[in-house]
C-alpha positions in Angstrom: 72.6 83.3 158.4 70.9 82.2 161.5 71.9 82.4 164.9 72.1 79.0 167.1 69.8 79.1 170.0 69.8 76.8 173.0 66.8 76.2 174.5 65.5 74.2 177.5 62.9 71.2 176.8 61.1 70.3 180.3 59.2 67.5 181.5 55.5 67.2 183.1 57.2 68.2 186.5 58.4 71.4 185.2 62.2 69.7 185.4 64.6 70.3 182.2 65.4 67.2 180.7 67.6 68.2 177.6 68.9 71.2 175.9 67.9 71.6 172.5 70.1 73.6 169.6 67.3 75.5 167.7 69.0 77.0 164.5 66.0 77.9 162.1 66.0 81.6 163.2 62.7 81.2 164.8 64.3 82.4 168.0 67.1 84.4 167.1 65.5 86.7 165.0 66.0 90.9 166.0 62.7 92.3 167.4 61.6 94.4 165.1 58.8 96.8 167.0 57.8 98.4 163.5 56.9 95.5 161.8 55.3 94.0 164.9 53.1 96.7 165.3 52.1 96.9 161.8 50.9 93.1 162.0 49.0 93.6 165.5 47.1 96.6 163.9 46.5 94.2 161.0 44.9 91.8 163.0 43.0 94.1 164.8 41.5 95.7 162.2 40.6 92.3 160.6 38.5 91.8 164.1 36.4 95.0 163.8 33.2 94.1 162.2 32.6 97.2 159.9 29.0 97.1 161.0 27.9 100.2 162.5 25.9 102.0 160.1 23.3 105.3 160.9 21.1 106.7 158.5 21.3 109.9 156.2 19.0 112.9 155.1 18.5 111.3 152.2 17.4 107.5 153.6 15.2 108.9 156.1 11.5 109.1 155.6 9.2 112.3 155.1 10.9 115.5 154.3 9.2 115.5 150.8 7.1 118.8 152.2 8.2 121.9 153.2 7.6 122.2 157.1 6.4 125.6 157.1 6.4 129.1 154.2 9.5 130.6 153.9 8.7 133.7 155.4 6.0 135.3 157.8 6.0 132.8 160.9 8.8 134.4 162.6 10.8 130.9 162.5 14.2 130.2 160.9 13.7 129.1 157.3 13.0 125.3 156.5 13.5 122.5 153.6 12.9 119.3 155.2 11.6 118.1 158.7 15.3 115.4 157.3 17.8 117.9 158.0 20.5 117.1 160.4 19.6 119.7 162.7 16.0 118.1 163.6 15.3 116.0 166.2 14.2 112.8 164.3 16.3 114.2 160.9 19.1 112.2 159.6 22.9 111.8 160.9 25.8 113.9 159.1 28.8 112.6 158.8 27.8 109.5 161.0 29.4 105.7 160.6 28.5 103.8 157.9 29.0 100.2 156.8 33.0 100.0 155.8 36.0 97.5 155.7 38.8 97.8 158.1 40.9 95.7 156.3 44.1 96.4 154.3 46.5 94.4 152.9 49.9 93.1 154.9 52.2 90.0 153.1 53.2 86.8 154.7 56.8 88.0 154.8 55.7 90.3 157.1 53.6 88.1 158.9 56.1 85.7 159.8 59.0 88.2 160.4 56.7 89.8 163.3 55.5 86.0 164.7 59.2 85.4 164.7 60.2 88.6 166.8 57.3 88.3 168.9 58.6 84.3 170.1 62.1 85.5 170.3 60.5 88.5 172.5 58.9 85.8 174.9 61.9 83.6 174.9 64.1 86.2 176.2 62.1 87.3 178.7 61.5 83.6 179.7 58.4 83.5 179.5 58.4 80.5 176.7 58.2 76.9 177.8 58.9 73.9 175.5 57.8 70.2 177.3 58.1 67.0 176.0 53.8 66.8 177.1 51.4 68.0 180.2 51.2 65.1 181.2 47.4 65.0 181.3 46.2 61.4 180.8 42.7 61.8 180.3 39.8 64.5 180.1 39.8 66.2 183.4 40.4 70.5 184.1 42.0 69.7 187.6 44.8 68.1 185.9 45.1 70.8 183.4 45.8 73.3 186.6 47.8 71.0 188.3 49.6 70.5 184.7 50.2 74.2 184.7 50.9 74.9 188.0 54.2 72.3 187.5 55.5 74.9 185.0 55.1 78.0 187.3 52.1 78.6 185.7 49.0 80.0 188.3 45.5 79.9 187.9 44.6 83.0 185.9 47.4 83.9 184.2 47.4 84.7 180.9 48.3 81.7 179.2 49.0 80.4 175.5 49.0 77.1 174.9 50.2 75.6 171.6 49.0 72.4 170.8 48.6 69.6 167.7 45.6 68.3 166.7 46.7 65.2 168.3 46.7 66.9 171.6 42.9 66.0 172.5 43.1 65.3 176.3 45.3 68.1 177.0 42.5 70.6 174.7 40.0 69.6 176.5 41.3 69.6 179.8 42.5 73.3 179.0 39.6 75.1 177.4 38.4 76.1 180.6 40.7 77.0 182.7 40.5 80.3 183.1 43.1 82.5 181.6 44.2 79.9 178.8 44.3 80.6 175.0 44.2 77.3 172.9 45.7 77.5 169.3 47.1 75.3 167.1 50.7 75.3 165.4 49.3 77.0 162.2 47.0 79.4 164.2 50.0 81.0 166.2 49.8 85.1 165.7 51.4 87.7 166.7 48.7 89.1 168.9 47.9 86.7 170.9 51.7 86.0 171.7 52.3 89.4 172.9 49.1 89.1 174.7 50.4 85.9 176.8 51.9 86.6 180.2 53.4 82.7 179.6 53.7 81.0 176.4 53.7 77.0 176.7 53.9 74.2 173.8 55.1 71.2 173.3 58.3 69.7 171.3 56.0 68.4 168.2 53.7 71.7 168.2 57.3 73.2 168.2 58.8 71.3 165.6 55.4 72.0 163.5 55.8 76.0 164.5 59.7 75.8 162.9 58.5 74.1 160.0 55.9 76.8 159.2 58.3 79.7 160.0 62.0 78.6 159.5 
């Protein structure tokens, strides 16, 4: 059964205008650190590229030849100018090419987007606005827009915004500190990454329906 929540819904100014009863468990959910941190290493490992690769013994060139006769020249014994040991030989036990990935469900992804926005809602760093009241294309607005909400210039910021949103994305994008995603892109990550968390009542309402 899940808890009722109340939570403030602010205008452009930064002043609260209603009081909304939020009863989807979005925000009420316990903060569950175990299964949060099992998604955040998910996501980082989905990041890492896998790419780094070095080359063998056996795929370097040469070493078909025995550098030098096994005995007489007063030098350690020999197979292949390849060997590990060489300058120029091959890599043991280097990095190859490899998949970081490994499988998490979307029970637990949800559980650990939900305790990561409860997370940021108790330590009031969550703000829900009815809009940013940014009326056409322009990035002084947009940190005007922020500043209204306590926001500063630099902060590490998430913003959370519909597709219909187009002024206020583009406005955004560069101010520096801001992270744009859209309702259905929200992640654990980048919420715990977020020194402020802003989005509006419909990316809100889209966020619930995805999660509740």
């Amino acid at each position: 059964m899940s808890t009722e929540v109340e939570v403030s819904i602010k205008d452009a100014s930064g002043v609260e205008k209603s009081k909304r009863k939020v009863t989807s468990g979005v925000l009420s959910t316990d903060v569950n650190s175990g299964v949060i941190h099992q998604v955040v290493r998910w996501q980082r490992a989905k990041r890492r590229s896998g790419s780094s690769s070095v080359q063998t013994r056996a795929e370097m060139s040469g070493g078909g030849a025995k550098p030098w006769k096994q005995k007489g020249t007063g030098r350690a014994r020999a197979g292949s100018n390849t060997s590990a040991i060489w300058v120029g030989g091959g890599i043991a036990h280097g990095p190859k090419v490899r998949d970081y990935d490994f499988g998490i469900n979307k029970k637990e992804k949800k559980a650990a987007i939900k305790a990561a926005l409860t997370a940021r809602f108790e330590d009031q760093k969550l703000h829900i606005v009815e809009n940013l009241g940014i009326d056409s294309i322009s990035t002084k607005k947009a940190i005007a827009a922020l500043r209204r909400l306590g926001v500063t210039e630099g902060t590490k910021t998430l913003i959370v915004l519909p597709a219909e949103s187009v002024n206020e994305a583009k406005s955004l994008r560069n101010v520096p500190g801001v992270n744009l995603v859209a309702p259905s892109g929200l992640n654990t990550y980048d919420l715990l990454n977020a020194d402020a968390v802003i989005m509006t009542t419909f990316a809100f309402d889209l966020v619930e329906a995805r999660l509740g």
